[in-house]
C-alpha positions as YAML, in Angstrom:
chain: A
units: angstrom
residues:
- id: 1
  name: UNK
  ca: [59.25, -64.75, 31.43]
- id: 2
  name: UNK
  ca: [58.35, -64.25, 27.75]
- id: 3
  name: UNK
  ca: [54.47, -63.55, 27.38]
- id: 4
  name: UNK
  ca: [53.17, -66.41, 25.12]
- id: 5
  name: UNK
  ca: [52.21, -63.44, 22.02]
- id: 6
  name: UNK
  ca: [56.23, -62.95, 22.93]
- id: 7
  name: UNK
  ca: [57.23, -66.53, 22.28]
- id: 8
  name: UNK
  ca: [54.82, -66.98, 18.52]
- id: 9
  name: UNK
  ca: [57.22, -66.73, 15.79]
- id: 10
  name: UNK
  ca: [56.39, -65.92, 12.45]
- id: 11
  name: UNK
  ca: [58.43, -66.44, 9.25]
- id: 12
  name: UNK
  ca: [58.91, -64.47, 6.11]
- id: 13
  name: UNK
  ca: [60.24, -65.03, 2.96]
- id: 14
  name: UNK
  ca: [63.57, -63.86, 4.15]
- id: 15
  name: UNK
  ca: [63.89, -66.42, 6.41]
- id: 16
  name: UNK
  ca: [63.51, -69.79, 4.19]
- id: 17
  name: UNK
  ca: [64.69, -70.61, 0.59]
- id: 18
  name: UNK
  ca: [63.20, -72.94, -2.49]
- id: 19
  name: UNK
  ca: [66.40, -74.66, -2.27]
- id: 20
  name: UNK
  ca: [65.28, -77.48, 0.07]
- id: 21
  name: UNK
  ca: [62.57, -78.40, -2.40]
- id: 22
  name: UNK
  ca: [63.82, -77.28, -6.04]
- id: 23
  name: UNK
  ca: [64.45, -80.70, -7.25]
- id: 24
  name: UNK
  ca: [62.22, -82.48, -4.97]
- id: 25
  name: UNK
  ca: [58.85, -83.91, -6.76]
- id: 26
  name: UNK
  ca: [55.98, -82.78, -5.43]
- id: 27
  name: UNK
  ca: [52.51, -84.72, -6.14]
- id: 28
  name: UNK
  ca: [48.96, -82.75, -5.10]
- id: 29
  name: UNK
  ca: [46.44, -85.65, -4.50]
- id: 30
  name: UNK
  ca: [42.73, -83.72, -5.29]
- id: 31
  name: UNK
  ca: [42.21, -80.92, -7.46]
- id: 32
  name: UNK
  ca: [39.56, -79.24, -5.99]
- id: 33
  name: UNK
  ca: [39.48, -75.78, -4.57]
- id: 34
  name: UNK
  ca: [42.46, -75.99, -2.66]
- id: 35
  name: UNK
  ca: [44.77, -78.68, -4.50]
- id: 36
  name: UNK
  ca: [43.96, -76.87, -8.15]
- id: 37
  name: UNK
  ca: [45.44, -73.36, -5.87]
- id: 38
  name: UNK
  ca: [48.52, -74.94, -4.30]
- id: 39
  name: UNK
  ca: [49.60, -76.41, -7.84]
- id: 40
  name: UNK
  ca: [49.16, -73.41, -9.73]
- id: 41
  name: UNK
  ca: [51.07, -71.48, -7.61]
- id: 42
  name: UNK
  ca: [54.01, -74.34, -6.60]
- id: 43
  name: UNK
  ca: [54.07, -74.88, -10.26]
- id: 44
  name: UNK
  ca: [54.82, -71.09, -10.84]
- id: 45
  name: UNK
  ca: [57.18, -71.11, -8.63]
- id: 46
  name: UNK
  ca: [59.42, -73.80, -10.69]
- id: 47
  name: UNK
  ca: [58.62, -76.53, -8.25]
- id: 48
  name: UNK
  ca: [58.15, -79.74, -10.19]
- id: 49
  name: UNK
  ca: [54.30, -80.76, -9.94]
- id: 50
  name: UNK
  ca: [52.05, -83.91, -10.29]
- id: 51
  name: UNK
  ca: [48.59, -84.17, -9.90]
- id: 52
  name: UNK
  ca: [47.53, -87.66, -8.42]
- id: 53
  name: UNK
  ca: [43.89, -88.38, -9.51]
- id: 54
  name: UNK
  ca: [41.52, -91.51, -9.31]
- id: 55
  name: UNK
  ca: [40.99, -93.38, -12.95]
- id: 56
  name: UNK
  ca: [37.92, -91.77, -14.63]
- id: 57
  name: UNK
  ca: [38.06, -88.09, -12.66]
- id: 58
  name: UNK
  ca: [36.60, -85.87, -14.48]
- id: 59
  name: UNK
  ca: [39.20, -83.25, -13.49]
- id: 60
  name: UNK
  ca: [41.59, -85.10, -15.80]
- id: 61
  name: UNK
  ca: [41.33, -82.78, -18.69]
- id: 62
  name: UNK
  ca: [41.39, -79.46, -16.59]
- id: 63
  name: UNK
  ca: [44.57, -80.70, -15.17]
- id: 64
  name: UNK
  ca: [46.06, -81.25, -19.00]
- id: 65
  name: UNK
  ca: [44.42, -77.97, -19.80]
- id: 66
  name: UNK
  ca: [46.35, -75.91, -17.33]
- id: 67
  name: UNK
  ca: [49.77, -77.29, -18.58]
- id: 68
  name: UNK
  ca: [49.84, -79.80, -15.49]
- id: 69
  name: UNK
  ca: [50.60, -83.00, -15.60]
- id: 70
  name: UNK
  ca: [47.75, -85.38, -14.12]
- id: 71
  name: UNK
  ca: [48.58, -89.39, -13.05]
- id: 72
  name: UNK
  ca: [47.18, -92.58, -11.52]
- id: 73
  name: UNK
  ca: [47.83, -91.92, -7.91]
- id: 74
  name: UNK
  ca: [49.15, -95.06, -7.24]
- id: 75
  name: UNK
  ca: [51.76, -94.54, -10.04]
- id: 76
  name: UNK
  ca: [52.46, -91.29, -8.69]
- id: 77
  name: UNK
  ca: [53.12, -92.17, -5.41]
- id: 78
  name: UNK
  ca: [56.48, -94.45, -6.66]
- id: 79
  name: UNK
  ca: [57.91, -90.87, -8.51]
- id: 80
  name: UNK
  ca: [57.72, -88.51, -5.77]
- id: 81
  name: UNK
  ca: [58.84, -86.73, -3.00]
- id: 82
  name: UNK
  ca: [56.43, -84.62, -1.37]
- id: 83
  name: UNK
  ca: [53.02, -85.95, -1.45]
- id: 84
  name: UNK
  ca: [50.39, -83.21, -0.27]
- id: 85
  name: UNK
  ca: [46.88, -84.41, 0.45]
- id: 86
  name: UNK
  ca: [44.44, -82.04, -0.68]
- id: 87
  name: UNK
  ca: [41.10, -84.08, -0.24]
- id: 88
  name: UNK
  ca: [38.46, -83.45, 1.76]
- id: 89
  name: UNK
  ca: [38.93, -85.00, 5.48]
- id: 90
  name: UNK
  ca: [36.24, -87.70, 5.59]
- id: 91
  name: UNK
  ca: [37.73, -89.49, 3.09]
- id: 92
  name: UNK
  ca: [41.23, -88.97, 3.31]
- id: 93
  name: UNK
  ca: [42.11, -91.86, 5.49]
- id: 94
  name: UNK
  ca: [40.32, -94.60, 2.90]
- id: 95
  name: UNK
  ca: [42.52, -93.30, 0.20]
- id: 96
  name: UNK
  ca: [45.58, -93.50, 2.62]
- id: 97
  name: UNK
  ca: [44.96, -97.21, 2.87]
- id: 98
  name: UNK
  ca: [45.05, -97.90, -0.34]
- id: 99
  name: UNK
  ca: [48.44, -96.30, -1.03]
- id: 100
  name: UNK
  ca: [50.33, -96.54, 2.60]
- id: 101
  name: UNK
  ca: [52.52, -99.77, 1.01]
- id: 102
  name: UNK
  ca: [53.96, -97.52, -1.20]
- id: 103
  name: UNK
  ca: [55.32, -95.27, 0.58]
- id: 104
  name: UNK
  ca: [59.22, -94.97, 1.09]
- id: 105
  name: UNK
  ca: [62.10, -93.84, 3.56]
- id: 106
  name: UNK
  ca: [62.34, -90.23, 3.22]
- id: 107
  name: UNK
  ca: [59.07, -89.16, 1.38]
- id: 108
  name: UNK
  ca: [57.29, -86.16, 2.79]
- id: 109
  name: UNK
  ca: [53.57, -86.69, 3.40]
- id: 110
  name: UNK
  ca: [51.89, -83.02, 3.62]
- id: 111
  name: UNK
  ca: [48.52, -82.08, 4.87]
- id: 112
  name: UNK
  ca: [47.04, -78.59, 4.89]
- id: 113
  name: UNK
  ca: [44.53, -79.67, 7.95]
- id: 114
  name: UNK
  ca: [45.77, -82.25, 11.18]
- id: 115
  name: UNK
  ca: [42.47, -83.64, 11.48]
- id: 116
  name: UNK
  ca: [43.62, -87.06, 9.79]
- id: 117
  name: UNK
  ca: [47.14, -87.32, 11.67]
- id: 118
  name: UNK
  ca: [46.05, -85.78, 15.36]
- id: 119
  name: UNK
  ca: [42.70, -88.45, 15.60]
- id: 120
  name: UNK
  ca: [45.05, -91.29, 13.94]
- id: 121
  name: UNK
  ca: [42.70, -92.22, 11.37]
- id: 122
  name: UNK
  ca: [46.49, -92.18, 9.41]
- id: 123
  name: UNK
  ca: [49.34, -93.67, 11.20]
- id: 124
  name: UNK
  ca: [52.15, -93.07, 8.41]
- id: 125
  name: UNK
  ca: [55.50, -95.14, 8.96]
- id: 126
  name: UNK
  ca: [58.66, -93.92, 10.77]
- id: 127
  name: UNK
  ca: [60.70, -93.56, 8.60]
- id: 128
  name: UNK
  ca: [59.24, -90.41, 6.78]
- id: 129
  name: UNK
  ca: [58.47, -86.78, 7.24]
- id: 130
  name: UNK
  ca: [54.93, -85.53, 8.54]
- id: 131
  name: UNK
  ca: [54.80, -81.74, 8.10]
- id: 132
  name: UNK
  ca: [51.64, -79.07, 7.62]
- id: 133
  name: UNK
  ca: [51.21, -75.99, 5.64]
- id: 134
  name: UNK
  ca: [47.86, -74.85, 6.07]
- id: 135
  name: UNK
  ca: [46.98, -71.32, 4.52]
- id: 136
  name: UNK
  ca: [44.29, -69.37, 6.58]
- id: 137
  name: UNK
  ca: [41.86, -68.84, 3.68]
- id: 138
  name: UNK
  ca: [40.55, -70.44, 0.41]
- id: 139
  name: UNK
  ca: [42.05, -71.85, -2.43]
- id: 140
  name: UNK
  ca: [40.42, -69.38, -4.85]
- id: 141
  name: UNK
  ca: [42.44, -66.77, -2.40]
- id: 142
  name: UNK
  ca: [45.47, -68.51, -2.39]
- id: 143
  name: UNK
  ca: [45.70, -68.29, -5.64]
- id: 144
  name: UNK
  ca: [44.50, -64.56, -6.28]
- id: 145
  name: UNK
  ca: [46.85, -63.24, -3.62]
- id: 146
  name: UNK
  ca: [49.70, -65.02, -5.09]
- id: 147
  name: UNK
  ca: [48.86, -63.72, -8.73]
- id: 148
  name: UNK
  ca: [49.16, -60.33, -7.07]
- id: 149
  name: UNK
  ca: [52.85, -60.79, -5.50]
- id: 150
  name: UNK
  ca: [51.03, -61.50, -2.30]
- id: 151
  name: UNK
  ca: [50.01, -64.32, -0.51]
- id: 152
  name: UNK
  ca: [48.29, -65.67, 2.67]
- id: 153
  name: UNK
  ca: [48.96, -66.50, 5.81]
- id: 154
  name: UNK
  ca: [49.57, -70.04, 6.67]
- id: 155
  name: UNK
  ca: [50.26, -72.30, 9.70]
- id: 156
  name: UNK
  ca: [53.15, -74.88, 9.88]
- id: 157
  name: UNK
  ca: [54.02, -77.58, 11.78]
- id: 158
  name: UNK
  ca: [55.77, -80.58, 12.20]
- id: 159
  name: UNK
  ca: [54.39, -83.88, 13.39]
- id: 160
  name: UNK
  ca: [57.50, -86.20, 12.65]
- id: 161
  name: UNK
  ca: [60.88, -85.73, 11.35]
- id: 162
  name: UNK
  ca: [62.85, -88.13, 10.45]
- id: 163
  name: UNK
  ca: [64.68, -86.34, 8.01]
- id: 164
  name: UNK
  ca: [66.25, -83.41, 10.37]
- id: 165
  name: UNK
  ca: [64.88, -81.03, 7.51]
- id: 166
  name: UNK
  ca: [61.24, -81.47, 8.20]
- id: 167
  name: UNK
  ca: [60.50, -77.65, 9.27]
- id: 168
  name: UNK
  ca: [63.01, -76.28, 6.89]
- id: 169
  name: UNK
  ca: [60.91, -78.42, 3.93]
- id: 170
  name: UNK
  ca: [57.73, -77.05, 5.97]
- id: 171
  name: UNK
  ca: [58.99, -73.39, 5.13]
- id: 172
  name: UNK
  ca: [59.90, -73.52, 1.68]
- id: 173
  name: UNK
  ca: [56.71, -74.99, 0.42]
- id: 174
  name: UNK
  ca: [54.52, -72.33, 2.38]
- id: 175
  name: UNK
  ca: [57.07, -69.48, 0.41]
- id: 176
  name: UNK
  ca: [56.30, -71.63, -2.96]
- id: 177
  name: UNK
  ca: [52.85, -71.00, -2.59]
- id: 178
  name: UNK
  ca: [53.20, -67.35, -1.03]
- id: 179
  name: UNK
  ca: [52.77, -68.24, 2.44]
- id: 180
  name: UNK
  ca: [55.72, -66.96, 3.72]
- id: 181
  name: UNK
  ca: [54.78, -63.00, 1.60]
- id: 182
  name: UNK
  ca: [52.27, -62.94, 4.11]
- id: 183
  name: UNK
  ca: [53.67, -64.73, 7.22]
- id: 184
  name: UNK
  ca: [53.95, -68.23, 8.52]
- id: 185
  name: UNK
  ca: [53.74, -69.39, 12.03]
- id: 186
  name: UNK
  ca: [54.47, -72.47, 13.86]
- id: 187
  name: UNK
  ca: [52.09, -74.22, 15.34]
- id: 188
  name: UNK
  ca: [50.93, -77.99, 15.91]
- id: 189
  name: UNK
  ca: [48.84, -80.55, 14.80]
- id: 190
  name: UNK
  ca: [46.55, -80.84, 17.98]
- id: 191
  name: UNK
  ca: [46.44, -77.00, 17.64]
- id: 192
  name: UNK
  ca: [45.51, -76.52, 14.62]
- id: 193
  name: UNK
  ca: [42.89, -79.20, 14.36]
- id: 194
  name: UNK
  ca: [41.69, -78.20, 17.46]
- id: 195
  name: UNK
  ca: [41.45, -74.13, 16.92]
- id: 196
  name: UNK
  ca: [40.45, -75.09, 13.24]
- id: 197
  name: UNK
  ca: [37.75, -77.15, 14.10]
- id: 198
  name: UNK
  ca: [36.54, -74.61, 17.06]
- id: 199
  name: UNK
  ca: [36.85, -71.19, 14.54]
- id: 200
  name: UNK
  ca: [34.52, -72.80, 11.74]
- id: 201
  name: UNK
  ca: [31.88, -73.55, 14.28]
- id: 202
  name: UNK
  ca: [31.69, -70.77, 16.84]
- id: 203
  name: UNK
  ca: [32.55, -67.65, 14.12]
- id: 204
  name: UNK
  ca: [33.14, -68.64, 10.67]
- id: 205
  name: UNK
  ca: [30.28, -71.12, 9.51]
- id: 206
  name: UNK
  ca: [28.20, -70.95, 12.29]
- id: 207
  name: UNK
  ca: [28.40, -68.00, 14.92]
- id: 208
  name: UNK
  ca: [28.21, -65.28, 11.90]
- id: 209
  name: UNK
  ca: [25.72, -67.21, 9.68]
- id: 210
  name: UNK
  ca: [23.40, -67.94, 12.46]
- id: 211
  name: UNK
  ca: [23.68, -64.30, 14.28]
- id: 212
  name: UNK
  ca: [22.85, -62.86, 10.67]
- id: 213
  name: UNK
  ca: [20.03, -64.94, 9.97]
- id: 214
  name: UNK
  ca: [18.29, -64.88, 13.58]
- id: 215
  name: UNK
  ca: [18.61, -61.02, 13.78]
- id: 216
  name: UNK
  ca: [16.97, -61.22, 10.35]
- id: 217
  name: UNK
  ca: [14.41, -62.94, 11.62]
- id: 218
  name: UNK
  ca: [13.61, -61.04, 14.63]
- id: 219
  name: UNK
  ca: [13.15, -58.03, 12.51]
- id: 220
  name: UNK
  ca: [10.98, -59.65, 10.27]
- id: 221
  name: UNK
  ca: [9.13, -60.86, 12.79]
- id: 222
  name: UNK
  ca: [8.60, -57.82, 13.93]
- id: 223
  name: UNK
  ca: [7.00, -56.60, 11.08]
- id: 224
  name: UNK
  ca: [9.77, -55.05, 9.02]
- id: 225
  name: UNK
  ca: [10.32, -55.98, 5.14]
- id: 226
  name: UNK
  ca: [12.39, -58.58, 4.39]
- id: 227
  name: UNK
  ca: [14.40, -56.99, 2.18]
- id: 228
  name: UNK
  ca: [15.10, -53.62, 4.22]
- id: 229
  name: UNK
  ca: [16.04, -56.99, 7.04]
- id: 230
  name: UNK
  ca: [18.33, -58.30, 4.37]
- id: 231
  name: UNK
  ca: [20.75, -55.23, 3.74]
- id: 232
  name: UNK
  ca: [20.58, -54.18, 7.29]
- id: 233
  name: UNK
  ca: [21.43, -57.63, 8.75]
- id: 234
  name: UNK
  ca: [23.62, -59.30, 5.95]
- id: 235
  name: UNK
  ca: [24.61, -56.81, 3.37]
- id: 236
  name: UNK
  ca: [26.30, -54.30, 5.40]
- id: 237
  name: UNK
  ca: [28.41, -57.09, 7.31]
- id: 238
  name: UNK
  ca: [30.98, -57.10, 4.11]
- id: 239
  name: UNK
  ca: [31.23, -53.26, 4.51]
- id: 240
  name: UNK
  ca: [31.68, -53.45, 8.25]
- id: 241
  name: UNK
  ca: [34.38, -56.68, 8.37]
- id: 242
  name: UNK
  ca: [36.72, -55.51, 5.56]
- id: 243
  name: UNK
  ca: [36.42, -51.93, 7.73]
- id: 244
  name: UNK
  ca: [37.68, -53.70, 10.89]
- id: 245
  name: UNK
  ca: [39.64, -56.18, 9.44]
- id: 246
  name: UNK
  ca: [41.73, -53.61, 7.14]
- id: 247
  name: UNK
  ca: [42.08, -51.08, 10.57]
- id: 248
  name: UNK
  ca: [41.14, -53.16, 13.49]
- id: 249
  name: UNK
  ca: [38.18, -52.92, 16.23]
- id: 250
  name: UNK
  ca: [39.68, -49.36, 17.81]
- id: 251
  name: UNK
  ca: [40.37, -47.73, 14.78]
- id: 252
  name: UNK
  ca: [36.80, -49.04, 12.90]
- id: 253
  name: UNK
  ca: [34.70, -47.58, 16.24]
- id: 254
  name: UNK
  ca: [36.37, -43.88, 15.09]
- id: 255
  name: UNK
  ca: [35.49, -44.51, 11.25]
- id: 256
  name: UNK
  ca: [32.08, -45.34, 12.29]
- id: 257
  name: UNK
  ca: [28.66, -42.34, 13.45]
- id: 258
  name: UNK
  ca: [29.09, -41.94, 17.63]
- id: 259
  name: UNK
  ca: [25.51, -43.37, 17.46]
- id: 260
  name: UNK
  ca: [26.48, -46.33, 16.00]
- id: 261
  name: UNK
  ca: [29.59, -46.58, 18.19]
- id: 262
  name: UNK
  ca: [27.33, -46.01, 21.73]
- id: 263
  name: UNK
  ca: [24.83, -48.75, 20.41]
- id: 264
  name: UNK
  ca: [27.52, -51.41, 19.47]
- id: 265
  name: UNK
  ca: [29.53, -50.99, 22.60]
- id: 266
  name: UNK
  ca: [26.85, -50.80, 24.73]
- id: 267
  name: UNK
  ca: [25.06, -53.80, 23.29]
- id: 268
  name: UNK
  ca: [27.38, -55.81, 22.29]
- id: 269
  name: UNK
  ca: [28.12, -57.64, 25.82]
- id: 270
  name: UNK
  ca: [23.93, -58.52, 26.11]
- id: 271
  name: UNK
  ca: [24.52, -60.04, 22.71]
- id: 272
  name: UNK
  ca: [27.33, -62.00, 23.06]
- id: 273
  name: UNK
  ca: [26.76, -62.71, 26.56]
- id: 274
  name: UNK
  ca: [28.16, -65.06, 29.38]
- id: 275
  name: UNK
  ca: [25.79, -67.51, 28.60]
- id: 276
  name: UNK
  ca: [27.10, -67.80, 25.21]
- id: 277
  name: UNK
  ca: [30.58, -67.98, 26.15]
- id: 278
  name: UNK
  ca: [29.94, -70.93, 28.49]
- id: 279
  name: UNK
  ca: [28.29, -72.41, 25.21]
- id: 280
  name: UNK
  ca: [31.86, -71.72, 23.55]
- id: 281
  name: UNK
  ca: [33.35, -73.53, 26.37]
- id: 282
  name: UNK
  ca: [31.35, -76.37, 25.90]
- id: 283
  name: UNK
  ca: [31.82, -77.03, 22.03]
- id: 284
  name: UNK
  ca: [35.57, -76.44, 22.72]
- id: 285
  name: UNK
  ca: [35.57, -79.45, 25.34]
- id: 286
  name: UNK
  ca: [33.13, -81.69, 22.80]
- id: 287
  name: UNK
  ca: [36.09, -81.07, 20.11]
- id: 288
  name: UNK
  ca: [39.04, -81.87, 22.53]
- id: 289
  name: UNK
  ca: [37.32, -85.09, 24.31]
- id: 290
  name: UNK
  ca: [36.90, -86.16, 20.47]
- id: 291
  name: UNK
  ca: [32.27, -85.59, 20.70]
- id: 292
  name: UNK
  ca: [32.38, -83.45, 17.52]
- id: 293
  name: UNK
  ca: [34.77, -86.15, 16.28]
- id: 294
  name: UNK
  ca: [32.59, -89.13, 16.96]
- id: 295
  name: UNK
  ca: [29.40, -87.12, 15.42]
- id: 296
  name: UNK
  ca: [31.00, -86.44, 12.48]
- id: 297
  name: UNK
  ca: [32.54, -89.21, 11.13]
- id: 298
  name: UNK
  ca: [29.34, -91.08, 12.21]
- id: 299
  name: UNK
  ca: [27.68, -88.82, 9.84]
- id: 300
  name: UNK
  ca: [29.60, -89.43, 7.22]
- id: 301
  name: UNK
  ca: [29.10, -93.19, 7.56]
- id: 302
  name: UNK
  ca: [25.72, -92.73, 7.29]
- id: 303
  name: UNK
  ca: [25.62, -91.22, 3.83]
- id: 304
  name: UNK
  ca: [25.63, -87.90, 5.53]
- id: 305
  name: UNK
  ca: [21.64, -88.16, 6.59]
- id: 306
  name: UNK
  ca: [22.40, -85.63, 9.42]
- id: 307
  name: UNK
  ca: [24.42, -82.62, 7.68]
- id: 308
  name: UNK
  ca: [22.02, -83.27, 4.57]
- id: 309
  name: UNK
  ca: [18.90, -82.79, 6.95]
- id: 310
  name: UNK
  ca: [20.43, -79.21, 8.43]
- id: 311
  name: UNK
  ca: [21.10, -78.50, 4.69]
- id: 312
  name: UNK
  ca: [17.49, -78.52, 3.84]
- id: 313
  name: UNK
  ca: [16.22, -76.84, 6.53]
- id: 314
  name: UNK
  ca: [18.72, -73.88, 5.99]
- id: 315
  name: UNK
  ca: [18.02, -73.63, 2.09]
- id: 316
  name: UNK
  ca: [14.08, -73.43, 2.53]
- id: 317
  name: UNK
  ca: [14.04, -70.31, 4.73]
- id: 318
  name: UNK
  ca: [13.24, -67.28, 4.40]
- id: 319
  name: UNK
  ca: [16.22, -65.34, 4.41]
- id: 320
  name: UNK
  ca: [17.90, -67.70, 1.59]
- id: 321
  name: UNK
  ca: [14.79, -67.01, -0.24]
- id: 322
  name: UNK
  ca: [15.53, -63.32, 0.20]
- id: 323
  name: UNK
  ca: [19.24, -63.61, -1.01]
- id: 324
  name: UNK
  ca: [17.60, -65.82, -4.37]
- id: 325
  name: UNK
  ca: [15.63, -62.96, -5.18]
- id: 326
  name: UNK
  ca: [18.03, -60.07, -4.56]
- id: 327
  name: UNK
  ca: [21.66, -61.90, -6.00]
- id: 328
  name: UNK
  ca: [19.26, -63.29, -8.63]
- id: 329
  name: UNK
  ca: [20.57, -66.60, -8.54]
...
C-alpha cells in the first residue's frame, strides 16, 4: 500500500490548459488584498475579468484605474461564468443571500477558503459547479510571484460537479493566476478549512507571534534592554525562516555556529513540549466539533467586542511599543 505522501498529487502547468476557461467570464466579488491579486493576474493571462462591487465602494475608481472593468454585483452575476468570492468569511454568506436567485445551471461559484461551503452557512443549488483554488500565501505575493514568471502554491478542490469539468476548470484558473508554476494539490473542503483554520492559530498568527513576544518578555523581565530583546527575539526570526525555509531544518542546523545548533536541539523539545502538543490537540478538536466556529461567528455578531478587546491589549504592550520606535512607524 501507497504511503499517504505517495498518494498527494500535485499539478503543474504541464498538466492543465487555459482552454477550459478562455472564453468563460470570470467575475471577482471584493477587491481587497486577495481579489485586486487574482484579477490582475487572471486578467494578464487573457481571461476575461469583472469586478463585482457594492454601489458606493470606494474601490470603484482603483478598479477603472487599473484598466478593469468594475459592476453592480447583482448585474454581474446575470453576465458570468465563474464567480470567485474574494470577501472576507464573516460576511460572505449575507452577500450570498442576496444574490443566490440569480444564479444559473452551469455557473461556477469559486472560493479561495471552504469555511463558507464546509459549515453550510452557503448551500448553493445543484445544478452548478463548487470548486476551490486557494493559494498558500497573500495576495500582495500572488501577485509579485506572478510578475516574476513565478507563482504560488495553491490548494484545489472540488465540492460539487455538476458539470463533469469541475477539477479540470479548478486547474486552469490556479495556472491563470500562477498556481500551477509553483504546484497545485488536491485537497478538500473539510481539509482545507480545517488545516487552514488550525495553521493560522497554532503557527502562523498565533504560535510564532506569541512565542516571540513572551520570550521577549522574559528577557526583559529579566533585566535585559528592550531593544537588544527586540533583535534577538523578533528580528533575527526573518533571517532564520527564509534560512530554513530556502534549505530546510537539516541543511539550516549545518549553515548555522555548533553552539547554536547544541542549544536549539537540545532545547527545543522543553520548549515545545508535550504539554503544548496536547494543547494543539485540543484546538484541533474545538475546530472540528465546530467550538472555534461557534466563537467566532458569535463574535462577529457582536460587533466584534471580543477580537477588538485582544486587539487592544496586544497594541499597548511593550514589545509593539518597541517595534514603533525602531520601524519608526
Amino acid at each position: 500500500m501507497k504511503s499517504s505522501l505517495e498518494n498527494s498529487k500535485i499539478f503543474y502547468d504541464s498538466d492543465t490548459s487555459l482552454e477550459i476557461i478562455k472564453n468563460k467570464k470570470v467575475l471577482i466579488i471584493g477587491y481587497g488584498n486577495q481579489g485586486r491579486a487574482q484579477a490582475k493576474n487572471l486578467s494578464d493571462s487573457g481571461i476575461d475579468v469583472i469586478i463585482g462591487l457594492r454601489e458606493n465602494s470606494t474601490s470603484w475608481d482603483l478598479v477603472k484605474n487599473e484598466n478593469l472593468t468594475p459592476m453592480l454585483i447583482p448585474e454581474a452575476i446575470l453576465l458570468v461564468d465563474i464567480i470567485s468570492f474574494l470577501i472576507p468569511d464573516e460576511v460572505m454568506a449575507n452577500l450570498y443571500s442576496e444574490i443566490n436567485r440569480l444564479l444559473s445551471k452551469n455557473q461556477i461559484l469559486l472560493f479561495s477558503h471552504g469555511y463558507n461551503i464546509y459549515y453550510k452557512k452557503i448551500n448553493p443549488p445543484k445544478n452548478i459547479d463548487i470548486i476551490m483554488v486557494a493559494p498558500s500565501g497573500a495576495g500582495k505575493i500572488v501577485r509579485e510571484a506572478f510578475k516574476k514568471n513565478s507563482g504560488v502554491p495553491n490548494l484545489i478542490a472540488v465540492h460539487q460537479d455538476f458539470s463533469g469539468n469541475a477539477l479540470k476548470i479548478a486547474l486552469a484558473y490556479s495556472k491563470a493566476i500562477g498556481g500551477t508554476r509553483a504546484g497545485a494539490f488536491l485537497s478538500t473542503f473539510q481539509e482545507e478549512t480545517e488545516t487552514d483554520l488550525f495553521g493560522e492559530q497554532v503557527v502562523l498568527c498565533g504560535g510564532i507571534p506569541k512565542l516571540i513576544q513572551t520570550a521577549f518578555n522574559v528577557l526583559v523581565e529579566a533585566g535585559y534592554q528592550p531593544i537588544v530583546a527586540w533583535f534577538v527575539c523578533f528580528y533575527e526570526v526573518k533571517l532564520i525562516v527564509d534560512l530554513f525555509h530556502k534549505i530546510g531544518f537539516n541543511k539550516m542546523y549545518n549553515a548555522i555556529s555548533t553552539t547554536a545548533e547544541f542549544g536549539g536541539l537540545k532545547v527545543g523539545d522543553r520548549i515545545i513540549s508535550n504539554e503544548v502538543k496536547i494543547e494543539m490537540k485540543k484546538i484541533i478538536n474545538e475546530i472540528k466539533n465546530k467550538d472555534f466556529f461557534k466563537s467566532w461567528e458569535l463574535d462577529a455578531k457582536n460587533n466584534y467586542e471580543e477580537l477588538n478587546k485582544m486587539k487592544i491589549k496586544q497594541s499597548n504592550s511593550l514589545f509593539e511599543q518597541m517595534t514603533k520606535i525602531i520601524n519608526k512607524v
